[in-house]
N, C-alpha and C positions, 0 to 999 in steps of 0.2 A: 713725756708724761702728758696725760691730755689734760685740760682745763677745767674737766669736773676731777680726777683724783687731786690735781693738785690744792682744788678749793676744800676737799674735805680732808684730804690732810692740813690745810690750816686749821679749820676748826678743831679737828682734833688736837690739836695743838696748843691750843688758847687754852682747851678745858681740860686736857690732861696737868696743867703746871695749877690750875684752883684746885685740882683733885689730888696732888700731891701736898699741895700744901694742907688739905681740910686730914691727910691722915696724920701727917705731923705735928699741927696747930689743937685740935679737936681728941685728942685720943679720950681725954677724960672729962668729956659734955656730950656723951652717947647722944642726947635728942637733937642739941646743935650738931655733930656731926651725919647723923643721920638727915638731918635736916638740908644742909651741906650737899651734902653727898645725891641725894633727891632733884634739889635743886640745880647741881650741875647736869645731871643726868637728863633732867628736863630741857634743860639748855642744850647740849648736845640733839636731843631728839630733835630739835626745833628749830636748827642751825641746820641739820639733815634734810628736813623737811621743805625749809628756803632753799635749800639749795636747788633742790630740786627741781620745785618748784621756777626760781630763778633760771636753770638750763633747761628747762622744759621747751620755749618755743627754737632752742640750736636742733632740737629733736626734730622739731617739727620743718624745721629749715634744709637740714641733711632729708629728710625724706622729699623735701619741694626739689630741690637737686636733682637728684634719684630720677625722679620723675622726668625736670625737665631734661636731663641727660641722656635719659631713655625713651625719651619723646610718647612718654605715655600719656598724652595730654586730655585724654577721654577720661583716665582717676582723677579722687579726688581724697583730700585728707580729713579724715574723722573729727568733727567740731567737737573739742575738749569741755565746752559749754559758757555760759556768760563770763564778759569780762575781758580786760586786754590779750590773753590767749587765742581766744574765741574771734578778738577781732583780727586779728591777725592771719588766723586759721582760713581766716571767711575771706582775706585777701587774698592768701595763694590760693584758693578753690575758684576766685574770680578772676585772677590772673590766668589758672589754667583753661578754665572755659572761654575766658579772650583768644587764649593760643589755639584751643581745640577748634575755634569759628575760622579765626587765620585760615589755618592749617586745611580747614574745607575748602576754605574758600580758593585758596592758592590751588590746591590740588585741582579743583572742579577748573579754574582757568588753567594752568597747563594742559591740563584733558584737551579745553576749545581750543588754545593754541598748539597743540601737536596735532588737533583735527583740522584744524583751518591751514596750518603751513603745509597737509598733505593733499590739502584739496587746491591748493593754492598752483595756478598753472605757471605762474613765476617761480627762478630760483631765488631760493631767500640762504643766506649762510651767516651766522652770527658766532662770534668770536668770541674768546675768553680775556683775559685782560694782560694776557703774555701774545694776544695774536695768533691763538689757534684755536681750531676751528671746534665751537660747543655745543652746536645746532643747528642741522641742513636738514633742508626736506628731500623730497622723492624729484624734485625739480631738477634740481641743483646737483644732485647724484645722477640724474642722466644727462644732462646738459653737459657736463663736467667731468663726469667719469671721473668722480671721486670714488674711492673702496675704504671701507673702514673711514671714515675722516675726521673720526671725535679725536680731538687732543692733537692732530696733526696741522699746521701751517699752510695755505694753502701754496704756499711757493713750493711744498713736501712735492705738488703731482705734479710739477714742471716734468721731473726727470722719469716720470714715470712713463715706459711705453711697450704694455702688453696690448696695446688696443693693434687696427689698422694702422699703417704710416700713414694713412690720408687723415683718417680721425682721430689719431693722435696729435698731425700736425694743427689739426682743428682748434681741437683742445687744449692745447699750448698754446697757439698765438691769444683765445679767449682769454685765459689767464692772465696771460699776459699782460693782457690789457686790461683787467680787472686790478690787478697788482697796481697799477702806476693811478688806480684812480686814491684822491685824497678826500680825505674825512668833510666831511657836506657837499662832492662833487658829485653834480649828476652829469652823463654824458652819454651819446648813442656809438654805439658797438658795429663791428661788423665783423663776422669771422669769413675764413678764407672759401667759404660757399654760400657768401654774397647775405645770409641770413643776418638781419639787423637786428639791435637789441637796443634799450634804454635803462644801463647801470646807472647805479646812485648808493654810493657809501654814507649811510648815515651812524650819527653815536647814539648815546643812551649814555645814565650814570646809574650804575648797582653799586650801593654803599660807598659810596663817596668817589670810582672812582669810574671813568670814562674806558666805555666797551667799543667795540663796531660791528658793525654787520651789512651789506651787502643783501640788494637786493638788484636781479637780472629778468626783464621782461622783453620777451620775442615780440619786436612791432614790425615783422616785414608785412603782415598781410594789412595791419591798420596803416602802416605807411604808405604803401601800394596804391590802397584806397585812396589815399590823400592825395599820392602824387596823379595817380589817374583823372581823379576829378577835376587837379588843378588843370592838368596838362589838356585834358579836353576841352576846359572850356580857354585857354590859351589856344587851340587849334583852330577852336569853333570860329572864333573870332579873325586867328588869322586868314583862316581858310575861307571864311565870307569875301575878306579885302582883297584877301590875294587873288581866288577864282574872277571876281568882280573885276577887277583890275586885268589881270590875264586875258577873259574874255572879252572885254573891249580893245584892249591893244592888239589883238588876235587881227579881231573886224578892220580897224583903223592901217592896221599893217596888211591886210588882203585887200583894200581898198586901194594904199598905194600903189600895191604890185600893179594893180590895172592901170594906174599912167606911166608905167613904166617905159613901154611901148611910144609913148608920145615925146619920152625926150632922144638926147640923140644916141648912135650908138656907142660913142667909145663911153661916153654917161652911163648909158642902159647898166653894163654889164655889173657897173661900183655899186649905183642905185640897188638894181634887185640882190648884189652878191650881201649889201649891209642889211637890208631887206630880210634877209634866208636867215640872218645870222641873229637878228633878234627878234625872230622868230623861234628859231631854235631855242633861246637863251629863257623864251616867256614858257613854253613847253616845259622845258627843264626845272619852271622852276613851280609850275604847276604841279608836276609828278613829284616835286619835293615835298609841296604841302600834302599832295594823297597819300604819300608815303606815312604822313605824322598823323593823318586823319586813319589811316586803315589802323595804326595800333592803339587808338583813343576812341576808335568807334566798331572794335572788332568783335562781332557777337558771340553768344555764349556757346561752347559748345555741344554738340549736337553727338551723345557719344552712341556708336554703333561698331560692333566687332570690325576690325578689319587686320589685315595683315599688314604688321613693320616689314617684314622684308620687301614684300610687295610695292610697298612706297620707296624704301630705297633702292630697289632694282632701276625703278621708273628715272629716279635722281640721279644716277650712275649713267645709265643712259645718256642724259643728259648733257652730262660733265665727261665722257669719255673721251671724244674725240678731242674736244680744245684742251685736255690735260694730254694727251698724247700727243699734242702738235707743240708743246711746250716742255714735251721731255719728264714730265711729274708721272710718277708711278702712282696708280690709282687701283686699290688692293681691296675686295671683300671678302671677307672672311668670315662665316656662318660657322660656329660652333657650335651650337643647336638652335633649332626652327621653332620657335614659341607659337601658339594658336594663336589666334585671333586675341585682341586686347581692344576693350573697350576705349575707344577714343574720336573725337572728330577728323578724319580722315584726310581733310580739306586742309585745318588748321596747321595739323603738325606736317602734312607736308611743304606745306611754305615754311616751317620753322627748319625742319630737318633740310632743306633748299639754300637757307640761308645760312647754317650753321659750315653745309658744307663747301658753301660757298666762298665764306668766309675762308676758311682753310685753305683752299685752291688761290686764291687772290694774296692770300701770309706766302706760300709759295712763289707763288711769282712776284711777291717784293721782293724774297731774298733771291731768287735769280736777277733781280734786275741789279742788286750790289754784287752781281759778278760769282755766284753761287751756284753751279750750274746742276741740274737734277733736281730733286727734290722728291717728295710721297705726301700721298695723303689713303691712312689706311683706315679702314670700316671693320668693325667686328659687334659679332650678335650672338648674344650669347644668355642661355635662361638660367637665372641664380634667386636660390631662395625664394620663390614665387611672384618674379616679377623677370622682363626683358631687360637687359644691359646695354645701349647699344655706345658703343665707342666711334670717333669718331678725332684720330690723331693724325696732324700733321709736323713735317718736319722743320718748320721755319723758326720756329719756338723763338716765336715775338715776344712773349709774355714774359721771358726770362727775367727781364728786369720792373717787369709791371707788378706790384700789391693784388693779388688774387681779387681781394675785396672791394677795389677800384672799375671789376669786369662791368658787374652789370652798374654800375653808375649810369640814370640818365646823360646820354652827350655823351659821355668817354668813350672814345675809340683811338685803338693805334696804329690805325692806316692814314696814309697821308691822304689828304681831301675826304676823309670819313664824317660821318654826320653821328655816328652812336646812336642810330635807330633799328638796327639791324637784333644788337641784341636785347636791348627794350620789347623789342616782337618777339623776340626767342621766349624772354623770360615773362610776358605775359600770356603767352599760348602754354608755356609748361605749368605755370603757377594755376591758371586755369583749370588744367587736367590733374594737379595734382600730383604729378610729374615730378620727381627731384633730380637735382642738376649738379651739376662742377664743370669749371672751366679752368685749367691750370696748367703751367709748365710740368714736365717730370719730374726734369732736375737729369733728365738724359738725352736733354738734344731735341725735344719732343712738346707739344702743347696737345693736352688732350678734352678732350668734350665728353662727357660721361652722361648720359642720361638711364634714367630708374623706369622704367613701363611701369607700372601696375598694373593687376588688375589677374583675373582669371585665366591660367594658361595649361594649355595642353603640349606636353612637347612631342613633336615629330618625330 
């Protein structure tokens, strides 16, 4: 029974036991009972009337309810007119129009923030308070090859692999690495084609209780810049000393050779042989510093149509006969003939020289640990409107190398390598615009993958 029947059955109650008494006490004083009788009855009206009165603003409370249940917060409740009612009345109409400005106001900032986190070139992904995932932008879904991801964990797309097995395995090892990072840890990323990143897990507290969210930003090109700049002017410098230095020992060592002649002969021969030998050793080390000076002083490209195959017919050439005198099977394989592709001509042929140079030299390490044979196979092939050109050999060095360790300035896995070979690789690609992979198969195999772009007409 609710609270207002119960209250007016009390008063009915109270005035029904004076009104039984005034017919039994009163029967013979007709004006006192009448009187009586008026009197309770007035009491009764007036006991009704409080009461009502009294449950008047529950009425008003169930419909503030109502409203705020129903998130109608644009109504508002009818003022009953002066008086503690009234005051009341005038609170929840001013509580709702608080809620109704809120309620703008939130709305109009989610709008900027779902327009800011899609305009936003980083991935951003924020979490629920159980660790799944409650808000990613358009970043973060390409990067991630996430599908659906409201309500899912992001360890959900480990297992996930309709994509490529190359960009799947991409996409996994990122995660990966994303997973292991901890709440205020910022740290740089690298996936398995060399592309660098700057994660960083931060919190937030929504109603008392501690969220996260992730954010993922690509810095290979702002890196690049960095390290280019640095590395040039580390070259500048050295290559002043060094050239400086070289050229005078050059002079100083062609100077001697000319008394060489004056001492005697069984002398003569130690004389000029020590002579030859550091001379040799100042040259070599000259070409070392040109070498570091040509990928920190290498100009911009100069792009004009020209044929890829055309340039590696030329490289093949080149590499034929000392890969034939060493046993290495050296394989082109043209799957379709692409048109002309904008690019500098010069540039990528010294890349694609050294790329496949590289391959031939993995070759002949592993023959020299007693492996005899080997390949190194070419293929050209136009996909999706760009050239593909591969470039696999079979020494598969990398097997045990971290993908993301390739283009690390300095890293290389040939014995007496310097790690400038592909620093010029992947500054003449990055250049052009060019994307790249360098990786084991996982079948005996290291392959080189390069993207052409650009306008192609196939043959």
């Amino acid at each position: 029974m609710s609270l207002r029947r119960r209250l007016g059955a009390y008063i009915l109650a109270i005035h029904l036991a004076p009104l039984a008494c005034a017919f039994l006490l009163l029967p013979e004083r007709p004006l006192l009972f009448v009187g009586a009788e008026l009197l309770l009855l007035a009491s009764l009206a007036l006991g009704w009337r409080l009461l009502k009165r009294a449950l008047e603003p529950l009425d008003y409370t169930r419909r503030f309810h109502d409203l705020l249940q129903d998130q109608h917060y644009a109504n508002r409740l009818a003022p009953p007119g002066p008086g503690e009612l009234g005051e009341l009345v005038a609170m929840f109409n001013a509580m709702l129009a608080a809620l109704h400005r809120e309620r703008l106001m939130v709305g109009e900032q989610q709008g900027l923030l779902d327009r800011l986190l899609e305009a936003t070139p980083g991935a951003v992904i924020v979490f629920d308070f159980d660790g799944a995932i409650s808000l990613v932008n358009a970043s973060a879904v390409k990067l991630l090859g996430l599908e659906q991801p409201q309500g899912k964990p992001l360890a959900h797309f480990l297992a996930q692999g309709a994509v490529a097995p190359r960009e799947h395995a991409r996409r996994l090892d990122l995660i990966n690495q994303l997973e292991t990072l901890a709440a205020g840890e910022s740290r740089l990323l690298t996936d398995l084609d060399g592309r660098r990143y700057r994660a960083q897990r931060g919190q937030f507290y929504d109603r008392g209780f501690a969220r996260s969210f992730l954010l993922v930003e690509e810095l290979t090109e702002e890196l690049e810049d960095s390290e280019r700049a640095t590395y040039a002017k580390l070259v500048r410098v050295l290559a002043h000393e060094v050239n400086n230095t070289v050229a005078a020992t050059c002079s100083v060592l062609d100077s001697l050779l000319f008394y060489g002649g004056q001492l005697a002969a069984s002398d003569a021969a130690d004389f000029s042989t020590a002579i030859d030998a550091v001379r040799r050793r100042n040259v070599s080390l000259g070409d070392f510093i040109d070498r570091f000076t040509r990928v920190v002083k290498m100009p911009e490209p100069e792009l004009r149509p020209a044929s890829l195959r055309a340039i590696v017919d030329d490289i093949l050439w080149l590499n034929r006969e000392a890969c034939a005198a060493r046993g290495i099977e050296l394989r082109w394989q043209v799957c379709s003939d692409p048109g002309p592709i904008p690019m500098d001509a010069q540039l990528i042929e010294q890349a694609l020289l050294n790329v496949v140079k590289n391959a031939i030299e993995a070759v002949q390490a592993r023959q020299s640990l007693g492996v005899p044979g080997g390949h190194v196979h070419l293929a050209l092939e136009a996909r999706d409107g760009a050239a593909v050109l591969s470039v696999s050999d079979s020494a598969d060095l990398l097997g045990q190398v971290a993908p993301r360790r390739l283009f690390t300035p300095f890293f290389t896995t040939k014995r007496g390598g310097q790690g400038i070979g592909l620093m010029f690789v992947r500054e003449v690609l990055n250049r052009h615009g060019f994307a790249y992979s360098l990786a084991a198969t996982g079948e005996g195999e290291t392959r080189f993958d390069i993207r052409f772009t650009g306008v192609l007409e196939t043959a």
